[in-house]
C-alpha positions in Angstrom: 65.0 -36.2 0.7 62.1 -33.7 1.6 61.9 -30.2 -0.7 60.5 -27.7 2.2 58.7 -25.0 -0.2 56.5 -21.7 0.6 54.4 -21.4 3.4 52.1 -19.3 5.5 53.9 -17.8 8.3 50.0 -15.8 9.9 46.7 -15.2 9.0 44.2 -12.5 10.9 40.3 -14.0 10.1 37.2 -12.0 9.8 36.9 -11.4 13.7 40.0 -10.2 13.9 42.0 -13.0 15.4 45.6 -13.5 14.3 46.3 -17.1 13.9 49.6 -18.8 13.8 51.3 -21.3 12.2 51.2 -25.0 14.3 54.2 -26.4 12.2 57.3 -25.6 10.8 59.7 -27.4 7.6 62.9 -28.5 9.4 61.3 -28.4 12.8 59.1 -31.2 14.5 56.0 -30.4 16.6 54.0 -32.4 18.8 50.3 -32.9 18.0 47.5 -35.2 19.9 45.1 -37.7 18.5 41.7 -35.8 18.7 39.7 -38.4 16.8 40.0 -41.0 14.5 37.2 -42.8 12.4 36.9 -45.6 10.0 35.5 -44.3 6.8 35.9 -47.3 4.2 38.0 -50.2 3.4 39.8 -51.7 0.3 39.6 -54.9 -1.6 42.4 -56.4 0.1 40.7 -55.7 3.5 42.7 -52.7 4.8 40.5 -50.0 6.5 41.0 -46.3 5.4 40.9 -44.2 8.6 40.4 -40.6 9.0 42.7 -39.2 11.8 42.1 -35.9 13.1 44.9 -33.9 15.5 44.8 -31.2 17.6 47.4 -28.7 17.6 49.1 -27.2 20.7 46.5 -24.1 20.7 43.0 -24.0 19.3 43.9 -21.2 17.7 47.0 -22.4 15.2 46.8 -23.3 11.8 48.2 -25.8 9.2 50.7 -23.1 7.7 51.0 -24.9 4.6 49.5 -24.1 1.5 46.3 -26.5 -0.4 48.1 -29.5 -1.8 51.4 -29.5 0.7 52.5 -32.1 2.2 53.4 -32.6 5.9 55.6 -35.1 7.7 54.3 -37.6 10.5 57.4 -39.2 12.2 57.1 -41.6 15.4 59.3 -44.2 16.8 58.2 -47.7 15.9 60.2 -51.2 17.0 63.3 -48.8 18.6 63.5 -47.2 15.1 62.3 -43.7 13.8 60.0 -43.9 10.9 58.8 -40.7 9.1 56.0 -40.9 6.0 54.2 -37.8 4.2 50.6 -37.4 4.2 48.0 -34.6 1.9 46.1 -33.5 4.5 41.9 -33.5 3.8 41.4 -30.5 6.0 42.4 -27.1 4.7 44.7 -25.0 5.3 42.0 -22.0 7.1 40.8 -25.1 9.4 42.6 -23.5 12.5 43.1 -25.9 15.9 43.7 -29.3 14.1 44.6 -31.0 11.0 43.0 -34.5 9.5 44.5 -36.7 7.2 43.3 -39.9 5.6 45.1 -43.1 5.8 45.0 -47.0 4.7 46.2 -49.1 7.4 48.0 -52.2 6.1 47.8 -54.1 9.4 50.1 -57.1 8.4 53.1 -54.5 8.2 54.9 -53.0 11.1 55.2 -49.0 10.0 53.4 -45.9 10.3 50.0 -46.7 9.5 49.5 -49.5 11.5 51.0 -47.3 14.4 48.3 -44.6 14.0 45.6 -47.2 14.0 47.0 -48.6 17.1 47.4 -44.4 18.5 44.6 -43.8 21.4 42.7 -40.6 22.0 44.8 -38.2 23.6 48.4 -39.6 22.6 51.1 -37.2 21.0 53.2 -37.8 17.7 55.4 -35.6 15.5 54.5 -33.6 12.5 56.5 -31.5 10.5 56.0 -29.0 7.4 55.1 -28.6 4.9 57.3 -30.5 3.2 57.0 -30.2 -0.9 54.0 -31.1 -2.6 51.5 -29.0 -4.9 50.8 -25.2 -4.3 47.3 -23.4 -4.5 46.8 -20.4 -3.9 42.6 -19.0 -4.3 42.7 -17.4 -7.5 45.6 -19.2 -9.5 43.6 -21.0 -12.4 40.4 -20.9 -14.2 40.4 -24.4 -14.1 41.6 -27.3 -12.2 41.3 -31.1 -12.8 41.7 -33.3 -10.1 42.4 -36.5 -11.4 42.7 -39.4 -8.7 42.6 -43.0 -7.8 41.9 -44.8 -4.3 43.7 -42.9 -1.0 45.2 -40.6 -3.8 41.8 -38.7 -3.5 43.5 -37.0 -0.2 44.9 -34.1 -1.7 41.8 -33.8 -4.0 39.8 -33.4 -1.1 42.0 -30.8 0.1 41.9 -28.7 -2.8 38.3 -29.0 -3.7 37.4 -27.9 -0.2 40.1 -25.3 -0.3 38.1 -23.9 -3.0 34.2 -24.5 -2.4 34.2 -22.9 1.3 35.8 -19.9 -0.4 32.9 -18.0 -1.6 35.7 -15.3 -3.4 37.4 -18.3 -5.0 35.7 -19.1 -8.9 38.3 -21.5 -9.5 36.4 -24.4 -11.6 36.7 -27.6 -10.6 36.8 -30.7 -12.2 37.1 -34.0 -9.8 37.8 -37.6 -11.8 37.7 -40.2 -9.2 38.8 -43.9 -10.3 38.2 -46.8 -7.3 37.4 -50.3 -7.4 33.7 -50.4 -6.0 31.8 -48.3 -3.9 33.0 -49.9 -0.6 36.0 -48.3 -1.1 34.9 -44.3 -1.4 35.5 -41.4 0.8 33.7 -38.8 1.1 31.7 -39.3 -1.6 28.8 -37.2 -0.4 30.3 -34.2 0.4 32.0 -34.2 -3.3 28.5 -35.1 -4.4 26.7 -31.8 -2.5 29.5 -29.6 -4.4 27.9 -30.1 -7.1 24.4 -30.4 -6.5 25.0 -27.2 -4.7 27.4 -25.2 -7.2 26.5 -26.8 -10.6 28.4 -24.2 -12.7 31.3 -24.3 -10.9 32.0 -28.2 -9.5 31.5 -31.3 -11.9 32.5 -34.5 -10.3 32.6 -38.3 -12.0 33.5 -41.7 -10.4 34.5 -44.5 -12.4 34.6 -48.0 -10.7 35.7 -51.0 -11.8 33.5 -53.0 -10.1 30.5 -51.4 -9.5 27.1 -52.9 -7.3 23.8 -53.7 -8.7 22.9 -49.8 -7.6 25.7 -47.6 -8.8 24.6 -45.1 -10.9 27.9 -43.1 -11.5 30.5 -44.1 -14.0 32.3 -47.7 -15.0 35.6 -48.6 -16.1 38.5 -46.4 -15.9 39.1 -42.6 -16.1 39.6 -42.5 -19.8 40.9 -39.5 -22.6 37.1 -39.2 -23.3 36.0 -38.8 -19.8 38.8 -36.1 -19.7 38.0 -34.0 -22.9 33.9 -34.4 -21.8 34.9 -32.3 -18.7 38.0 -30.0 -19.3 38.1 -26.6 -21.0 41.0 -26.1 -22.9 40.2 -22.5 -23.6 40.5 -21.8 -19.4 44.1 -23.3 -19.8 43.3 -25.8 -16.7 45.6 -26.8 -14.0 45.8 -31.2 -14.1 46.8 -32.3 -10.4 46.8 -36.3 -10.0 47.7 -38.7 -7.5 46.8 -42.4 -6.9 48.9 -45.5 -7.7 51.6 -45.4 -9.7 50.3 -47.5 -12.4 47.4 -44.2 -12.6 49.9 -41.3 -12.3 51.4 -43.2 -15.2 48.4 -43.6 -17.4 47.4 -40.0 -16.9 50.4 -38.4 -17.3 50.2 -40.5 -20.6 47.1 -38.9 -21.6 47.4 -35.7 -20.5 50.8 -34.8 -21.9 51.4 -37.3 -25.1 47.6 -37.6 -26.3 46.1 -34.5 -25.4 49.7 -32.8 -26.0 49.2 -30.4 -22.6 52.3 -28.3 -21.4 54.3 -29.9 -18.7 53.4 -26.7 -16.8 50.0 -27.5 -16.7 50.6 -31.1 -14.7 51.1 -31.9 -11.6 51.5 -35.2 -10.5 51.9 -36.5 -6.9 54.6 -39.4 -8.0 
């Protein structure tokens, strides 16, 4: 069962322009396919797609806060199935919404179905339905700590916060993955920092890396934490990945580095 939380009901932007809010918790709205791309693919073979959709007027937005979730229901083998995705794009993105998902192709469920969607066809969406919630301003600090397609809400945030010139949140973004076939939007997290040096820090750490990567090895560690994170700031930890991550980090985070439970956030 779904938690429907806070959300943005309008906005007015700089030109004046009053935008409104595309979904709704407890109500389901149709969206169309806009665009969907192929940005990677994991070990196992399963591609990760991007999927973009339009909303009903080019003029709507997300409603939800950075971090929410939303709700993606269609009707599969005579049987409604309903998943949650983070979105990537952010909440001031008015018109559409994207979201980033790994197809398993030898299931029959939701992803598989999206893959399968063609350009101009309609499905559900609903929210925002739980999740984390940023507001510009909250923290000094945030850690985004995140493994494979768990980067999806990470993307949100950081985003959220680097196209906000008002916003001098600092952000820290730990990225664990198996090898670099399997990043997303690697670049634009790179140009963050190359572009705002004292404000965005970002590491990978792969498990398998090529003959070429020059980023990080292993696994995000309690030393590749404490290198980055300044206590003094009181930072915000937001993770999500597998579970077998969540767990590790939450491990670290709240028994080794003894943080308060307000201070985490974890996606599982």
């Amino acid at each position: 069962m779904y938690k429907i939380t806070e959300r943005i009901e309008t906005f007015t932007d700089l030109d004046g322009i009053t935008h409104k809010s595309a979904l709704h918790p407890g109500k389901w709205t149709f969206v169309t396919l806009a665009k969907k791309e192929k940005v990677s693919s994991t070990k196992s073979g399963c591609p990760i797609y991007t999927f973009k959709f339009s909303f009903p007027q080019e003029t709507d937005q997300l409603g939800s806060f950075s971090g929410q979730y939303i709700a993606v229901k269609a009707k599969i083998k005579n049987k409604f199935v309903k998943r949650f995705y983070s979105p990537t794009s952010t909440p001031s993105d008015h018109g559409f919404v994207e979201i980033l998902v790994k197809v398993n192709s030898e299931r029959i469920g939701m992803s598989g179905y999206l893959e399968k969607m063609k350009i101009g066809q309609k499905i559900e969406m609903m929210g925002p339905v739980d999740g984390f919630i940023y507001k510009p301003g909250n923290y000094k600090q945030m850690v985004l700590l995140s493994a494979g397609v768990g980067v999806s809400p990470m993307v949100q945030l950081a985003r959220s916060v680097m196209k906000n010139s008002e916003d001098k949140t600092k952000i820290v973004f730990l990225h664990g993955n198996i090898s670099e076939n399997e990043l997303v939007l690697f670049d634009e997290i790179k140009s963050y920092q190359e572009n705002f040096p004292d404000q965005f820090t970002y590491t990978y750490a792969l498990e398998k890396p090529g003959e070429n990567w020059d980023g990080g090895e292993g696994f995000i560690s309690k030393e590749i934490i404490e290198k980055h994170i300044d206590l003094e700031l009181n930072p915000q930890i937001v993770m999500c990945g597998p579970k077998g991550f969540t767990n590790a980090m939450t491990k670290i985070v709240k028994i080794q580095m003894n943080l308060p439970k307000e201070q985490v956030f974890s996606y599982w």
